[in-house]
C-alpha positions in Angstrom: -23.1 17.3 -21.5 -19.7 16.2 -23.1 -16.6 14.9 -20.7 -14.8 18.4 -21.0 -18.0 20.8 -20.5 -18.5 18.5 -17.1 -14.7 18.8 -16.2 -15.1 22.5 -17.0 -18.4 23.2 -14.7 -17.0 21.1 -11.7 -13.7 23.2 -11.9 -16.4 26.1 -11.5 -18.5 24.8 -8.7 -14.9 24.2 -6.6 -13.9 27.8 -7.3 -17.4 29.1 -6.4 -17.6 26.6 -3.0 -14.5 27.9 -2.8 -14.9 31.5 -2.7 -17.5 31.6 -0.1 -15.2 30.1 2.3 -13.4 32.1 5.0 -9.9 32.8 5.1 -8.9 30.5 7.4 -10.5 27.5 5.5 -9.0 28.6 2.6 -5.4 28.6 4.2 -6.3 24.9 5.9 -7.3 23.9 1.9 -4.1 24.9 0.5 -2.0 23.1 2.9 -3.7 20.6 4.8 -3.3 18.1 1.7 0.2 18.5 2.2 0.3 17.1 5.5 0.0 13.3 4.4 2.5 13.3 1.8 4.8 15.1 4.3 4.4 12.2 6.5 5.0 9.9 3.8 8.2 11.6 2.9 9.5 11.6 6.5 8.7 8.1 7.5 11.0 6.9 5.1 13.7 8.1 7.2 14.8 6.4 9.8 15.6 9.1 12.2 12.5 11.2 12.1 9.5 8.1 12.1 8.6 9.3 15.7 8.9 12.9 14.9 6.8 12.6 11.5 4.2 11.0 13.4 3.8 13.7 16.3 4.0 16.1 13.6 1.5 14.8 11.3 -0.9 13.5 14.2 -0.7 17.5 15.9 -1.4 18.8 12.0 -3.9 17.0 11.3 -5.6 17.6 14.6 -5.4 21.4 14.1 -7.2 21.2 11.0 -10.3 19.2 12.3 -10.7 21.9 15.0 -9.7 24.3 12.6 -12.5 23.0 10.1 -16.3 23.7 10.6 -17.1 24.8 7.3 -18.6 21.2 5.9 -19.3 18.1 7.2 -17.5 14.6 6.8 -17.8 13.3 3.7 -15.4 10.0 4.7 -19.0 7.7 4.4 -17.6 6.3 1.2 -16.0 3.1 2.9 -18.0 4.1 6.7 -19.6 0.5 7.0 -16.6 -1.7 6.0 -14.5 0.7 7.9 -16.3 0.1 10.9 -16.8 -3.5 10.3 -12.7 -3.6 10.1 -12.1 -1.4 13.0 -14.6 -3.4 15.1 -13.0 -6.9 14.5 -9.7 -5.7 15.1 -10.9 -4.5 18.5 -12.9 -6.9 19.4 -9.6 -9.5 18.4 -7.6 -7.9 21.0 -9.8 -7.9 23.9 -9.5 -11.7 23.9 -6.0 -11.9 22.5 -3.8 -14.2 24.3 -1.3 -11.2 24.3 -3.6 -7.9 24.5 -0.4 -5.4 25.2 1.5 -7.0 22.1 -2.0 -6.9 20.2 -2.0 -2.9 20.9 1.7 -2.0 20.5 2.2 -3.7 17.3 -1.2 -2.3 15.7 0.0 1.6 16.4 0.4 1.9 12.4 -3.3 2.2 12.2 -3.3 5.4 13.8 -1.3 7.4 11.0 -2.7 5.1 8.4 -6.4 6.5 9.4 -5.3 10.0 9.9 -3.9 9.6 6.2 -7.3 8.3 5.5 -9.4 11.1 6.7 -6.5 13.7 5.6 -7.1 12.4 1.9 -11.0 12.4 2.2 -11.7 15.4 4.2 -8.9 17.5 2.7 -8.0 17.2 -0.8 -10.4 19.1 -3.1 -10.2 18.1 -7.1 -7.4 15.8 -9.0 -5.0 18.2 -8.6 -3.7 17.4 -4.7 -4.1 13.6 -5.8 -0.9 14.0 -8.8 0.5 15.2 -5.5 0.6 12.4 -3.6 1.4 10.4 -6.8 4.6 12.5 -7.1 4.6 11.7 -3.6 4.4 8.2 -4.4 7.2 8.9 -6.9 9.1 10.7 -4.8 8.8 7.7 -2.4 9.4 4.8 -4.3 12.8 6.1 -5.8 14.0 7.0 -2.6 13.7 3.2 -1.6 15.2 1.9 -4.3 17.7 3.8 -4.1 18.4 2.9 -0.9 18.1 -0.6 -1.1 20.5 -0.7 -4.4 22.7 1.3 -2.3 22.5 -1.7 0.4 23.7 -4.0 -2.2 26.6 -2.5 -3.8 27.6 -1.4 0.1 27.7 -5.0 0.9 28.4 -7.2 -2.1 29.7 -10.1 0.2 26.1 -10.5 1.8 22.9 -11.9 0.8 19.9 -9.6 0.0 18.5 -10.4 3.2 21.8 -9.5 5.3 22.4 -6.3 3.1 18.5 -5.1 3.6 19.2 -5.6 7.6 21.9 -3.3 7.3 19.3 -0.6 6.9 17.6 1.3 9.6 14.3 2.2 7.3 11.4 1.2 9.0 10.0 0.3 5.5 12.6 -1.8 4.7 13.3 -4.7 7.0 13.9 -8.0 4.4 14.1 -8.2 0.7 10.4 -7.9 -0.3 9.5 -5.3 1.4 10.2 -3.9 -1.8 6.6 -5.2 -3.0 5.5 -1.4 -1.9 7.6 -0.3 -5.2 5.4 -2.9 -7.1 2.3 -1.2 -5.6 3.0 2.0 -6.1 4.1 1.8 -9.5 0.9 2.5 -11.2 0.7 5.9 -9.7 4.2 6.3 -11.2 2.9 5.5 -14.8 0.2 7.9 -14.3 2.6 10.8 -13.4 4.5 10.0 -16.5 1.6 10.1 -19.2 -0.4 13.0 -17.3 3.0 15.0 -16.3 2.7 19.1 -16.2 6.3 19.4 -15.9 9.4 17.5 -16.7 10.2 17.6 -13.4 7.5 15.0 -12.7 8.0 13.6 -15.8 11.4 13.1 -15.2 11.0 11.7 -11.5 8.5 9.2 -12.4 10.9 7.9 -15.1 13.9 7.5 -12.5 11.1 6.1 -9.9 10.0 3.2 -12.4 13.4 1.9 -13.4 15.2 2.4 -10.5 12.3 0.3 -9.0 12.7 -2.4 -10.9 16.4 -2.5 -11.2 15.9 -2.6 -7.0 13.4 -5.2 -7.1 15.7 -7.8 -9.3 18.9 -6.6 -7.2 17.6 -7.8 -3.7 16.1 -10.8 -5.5 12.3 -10.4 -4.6 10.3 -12.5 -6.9 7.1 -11.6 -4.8 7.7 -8.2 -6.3 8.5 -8.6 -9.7 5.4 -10.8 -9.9 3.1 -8.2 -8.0 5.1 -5.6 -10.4 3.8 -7.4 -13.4 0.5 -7.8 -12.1 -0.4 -4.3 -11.5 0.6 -3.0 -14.2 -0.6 -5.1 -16.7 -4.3 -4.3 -14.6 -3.7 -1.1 -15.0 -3.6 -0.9 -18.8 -5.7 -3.6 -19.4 -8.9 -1.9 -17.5 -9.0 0.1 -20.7 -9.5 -2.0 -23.9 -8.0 0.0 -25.9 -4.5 -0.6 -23.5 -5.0 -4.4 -24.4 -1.9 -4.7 -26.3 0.0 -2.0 -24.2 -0.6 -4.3 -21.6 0.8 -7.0 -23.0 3.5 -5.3 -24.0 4.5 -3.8 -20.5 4.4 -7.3 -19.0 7.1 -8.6 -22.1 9.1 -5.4 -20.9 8.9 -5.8 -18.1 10.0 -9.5 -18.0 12.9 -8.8 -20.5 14.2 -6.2 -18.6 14.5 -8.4 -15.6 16.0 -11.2 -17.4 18.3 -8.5 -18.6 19.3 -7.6 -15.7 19.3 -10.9 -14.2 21.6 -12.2 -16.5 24.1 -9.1 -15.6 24.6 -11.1 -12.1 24.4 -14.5 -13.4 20.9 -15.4 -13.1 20.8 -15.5 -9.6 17.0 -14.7 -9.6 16.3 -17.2 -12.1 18.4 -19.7 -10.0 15.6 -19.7 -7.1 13.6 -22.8 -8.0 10.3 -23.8 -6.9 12.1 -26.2 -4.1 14.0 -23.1 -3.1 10.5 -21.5 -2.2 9.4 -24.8 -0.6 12.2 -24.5 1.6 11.7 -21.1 2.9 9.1 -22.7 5.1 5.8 -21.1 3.6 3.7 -24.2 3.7 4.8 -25.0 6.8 3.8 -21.6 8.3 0.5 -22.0 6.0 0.0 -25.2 8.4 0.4 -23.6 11.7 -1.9 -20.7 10.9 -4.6 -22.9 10.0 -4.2 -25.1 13.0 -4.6 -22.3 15.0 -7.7 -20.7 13.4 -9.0 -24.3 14.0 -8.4 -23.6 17.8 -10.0 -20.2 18.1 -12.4 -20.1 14.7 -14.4 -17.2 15.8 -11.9 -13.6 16.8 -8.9 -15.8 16.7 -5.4 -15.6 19.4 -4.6 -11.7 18.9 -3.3 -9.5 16.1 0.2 -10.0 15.6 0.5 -13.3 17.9 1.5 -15.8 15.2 5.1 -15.4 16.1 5.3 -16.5 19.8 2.7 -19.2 19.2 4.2 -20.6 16.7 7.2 -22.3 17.9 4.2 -24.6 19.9 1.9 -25.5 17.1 5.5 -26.7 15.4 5.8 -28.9 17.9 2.4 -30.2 18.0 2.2 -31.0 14.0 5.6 -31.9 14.3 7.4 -29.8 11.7 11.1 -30.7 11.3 11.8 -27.3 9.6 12.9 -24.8 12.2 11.1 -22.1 10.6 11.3 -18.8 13.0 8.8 -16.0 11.0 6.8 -14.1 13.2 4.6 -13.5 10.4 2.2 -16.3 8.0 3.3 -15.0 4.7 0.3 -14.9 3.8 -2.4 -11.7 4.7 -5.6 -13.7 4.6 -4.6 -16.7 6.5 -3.1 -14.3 9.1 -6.2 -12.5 9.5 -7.6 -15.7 9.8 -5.8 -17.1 12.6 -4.8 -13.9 14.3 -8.4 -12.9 14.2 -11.0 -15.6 13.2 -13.2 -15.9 10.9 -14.4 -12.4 12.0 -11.5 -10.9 11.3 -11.0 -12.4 7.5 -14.9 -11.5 6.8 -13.7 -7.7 8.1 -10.8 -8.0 5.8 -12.3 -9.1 2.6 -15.0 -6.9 2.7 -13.0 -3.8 3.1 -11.2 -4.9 0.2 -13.9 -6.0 -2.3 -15.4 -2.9 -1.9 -12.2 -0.8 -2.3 -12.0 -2.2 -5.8 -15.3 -2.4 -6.4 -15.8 1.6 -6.0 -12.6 1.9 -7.6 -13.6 0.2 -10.8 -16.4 2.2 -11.0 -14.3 5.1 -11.8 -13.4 3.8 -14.9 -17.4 5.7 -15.8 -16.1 8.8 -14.1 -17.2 12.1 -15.8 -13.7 13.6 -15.3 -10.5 11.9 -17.5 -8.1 12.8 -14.5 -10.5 11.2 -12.4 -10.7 7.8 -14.7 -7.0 7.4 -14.9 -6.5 8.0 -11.3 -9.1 5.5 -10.5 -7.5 3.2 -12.8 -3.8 3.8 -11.3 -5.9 2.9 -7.5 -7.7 0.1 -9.1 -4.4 -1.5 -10.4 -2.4 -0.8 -7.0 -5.1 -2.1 -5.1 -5.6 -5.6 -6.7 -1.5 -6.0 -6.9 -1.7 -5.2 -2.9 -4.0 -8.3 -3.0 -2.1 -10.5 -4.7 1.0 -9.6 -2.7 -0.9 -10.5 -0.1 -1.0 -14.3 -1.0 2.2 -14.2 -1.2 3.8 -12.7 1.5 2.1 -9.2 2.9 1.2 -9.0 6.8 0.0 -6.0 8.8 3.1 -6.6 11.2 4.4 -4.9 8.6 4.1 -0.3 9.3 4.2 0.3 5.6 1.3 -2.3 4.5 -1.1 -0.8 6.8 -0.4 3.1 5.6 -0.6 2.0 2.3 -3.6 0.1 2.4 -5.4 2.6 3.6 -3.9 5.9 1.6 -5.5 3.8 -1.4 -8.2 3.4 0.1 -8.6 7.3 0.6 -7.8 7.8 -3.1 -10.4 5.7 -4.0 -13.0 7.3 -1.6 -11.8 10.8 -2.5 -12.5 9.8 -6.6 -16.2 8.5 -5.9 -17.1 12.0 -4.3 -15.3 13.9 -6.6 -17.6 11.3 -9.5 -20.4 12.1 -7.7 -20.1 15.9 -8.0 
């Protein structure tokens, strides 16, 4: 059967499973996929985080009791899921600080409620564009807001002017790597747009993006920028050279715009970055995974630990992060061994199943997959870098990919 008879039966069998539902299933389909990227929307804004979450956690509730008419399909990532869930648990149960273990890991609630909303919920390709306009919709908001920062407050660093905000996504400069990540999806919405409104908004999201991204001086970003989406077109052969060409753009631009504020980016050397302390925060987090190798002090108890371990590998530089900088090495001393293991599994297989979909029988489904595939590995690079799950947004994100991805395979599958 060719790629557009399959496309054309699925479509069938979801209006046939469809039409032997009951009305009230039929009402939770149509709007229970709009529950995550409602949330997503909201918790951009400072004033309603608290009320997006009661909202979204009472919603989602409602349709699980609602919603008896099939059983869980969320199996695609069940054992690594587990695995992750487990080590986290286990990790705070002997952390040296269980009550700051437990408060500062409340992000994972949402973030698996977004999960299971994207895998129990959305039906077909079409309620995944949606959360890429969501994406869209997202990622210009931030950059607007962070360019807005800037201009508000041209006397101050990027870091000063990105305190000014209240945004719980948005606390220093590279928090902006989530515009990096989330850019794929944007490039998607452009090429596969049913409207020029999306068309349109995924336009606005990319440049204002990067014109963000070089205005708060985030190198970590532009880099991760770069990296996904040159993945993302070169996962198709045939995007080799468009590949190549995005990264030149890409690059160009920047220096472009660099050069507009007198290379200030450009001006932050390689001692610059040794300065900011990275290596020595590298040091302390291994010297304490070499104290508790197995489950590690606790999540999220690298920053009052640290000042100690300092002082024992006497470190002149009076660094003061309360996170490594680095998302595997803080897994690895916040958690152990056990705790990296968890990680990297949950991740290899995320873009394992997600390049698999590059074989999908559906062209929405491939692109999508690729868009996930690309997000996802510039998520892990980021997280070499400078990504830690102190931060809300990494966790949400993480794991709304991660329902993409496990939404794609069943939909492959089919």
């Amino acid at each position: 059967m060719s790629a557009p008879s399959q496309e054309i039966a699925t479509a069938r069998s979801l209006r046939r499973q469809s039409s032997r539902e009951p009305p009230a299933s039929n009402v939770i389909r149509d709007w229970a996929p709009i529950v995550p990227c409602a949330y997503l929307i909201l918790f951009a804004v400072p004033t309603t985080t608290d009320i997006a979450l009661i909202l979204f956690t009472v919603g989602y509730l409602a349709t699980i009791v609602l919603r008896v008419d099939r059983r869980l399909s969320w199996t695609v990532f069940a054992v690594p899921l587990l695995v992750f869930l487990s080590a986290l648990v286990i990790s705070t149960l002997v952390s040296t600080d269980p009550t700051r273990s437990w408060r500062l890991s409340s992000p994972l609630l949402p973030a698996l409620l977004i999960y299971f909303a994207i895998t129990e919920h959305f039906r077909g390709v079409r309620d995944v564009y949606r959360l890429c306009l969501t994406f869209s919709m997202l990622a210009l908001g931030l950059a607007l807001t962070l360019l807005w920062a800037v201009v508000q407050h041209p006397a101050l660093d990027s870091r000063a002017a990105v305190a000014t905000l209240a945004s719980p996504l948005l606390i220093v400069p590279n928090d902006c790597i989530i515009l990096a990540v989330l850019a794929p999806f944007s490039v998607v919405l452009f090429y596969r747009r049913r409207g020029i409104f999306s068309g349109v908004l995924a336009l606005a999201s990319s440049i204002a993006s990067l014109i963000a991204i070089i205005a708060v001086l985030s190198r970590t970003a532009l880099l991760t920028l770069v990296v996904s989406l040159a993945i993302f077109f070169a996962t198709d052969r045939r995007r080799l050279l468009s590949a190549a060409y995005t990264c030149a753009l890409i690059l160009l631009s920047a220096f472009a715009i660099d050069a507009t504020v007198g290379f200030t980016l450009l001006n932050k050397s390689v001692d610059q970055w040794q300065g900011s302390g990275r290596l020595e925060l590298w040091r302390a987090a291994w010297a304490m995974f070499v104290d508790a190798p197995l489950f590690g002090h606790g999540p999220h108890t690298f920053g009052p630990l640290q000042a100690s371990y300092f002082r024992t590998l006497h470190i002149p530089f009076p660094v003061n992060a309360p996170w490594v900088h680095n998302i595997y090495l803080e897994a690895l001393c916040e958690q152990g061994a056990v705790g990296l293991m968890a990680l990297v599994v949950l991740l290899i297989h995320g873009i394992g199943r997600a390049w698999r979909l590059q074989h999908a029988p559906i062209s929405d489904a491939r692109i999508l997959g690729m868009a996930s595939f690309a997000a996802l590995v510039g998520f892990c690079f980021a997280g070499l870098l400078e990504l830690s799950f102190l931060r809300q947004w990494v966790t949400i994100v993480l794991f709304a990919l991660l329902g993409v991805i496990a939404h794609l395979t069943r939909l492959e599958h089919q």
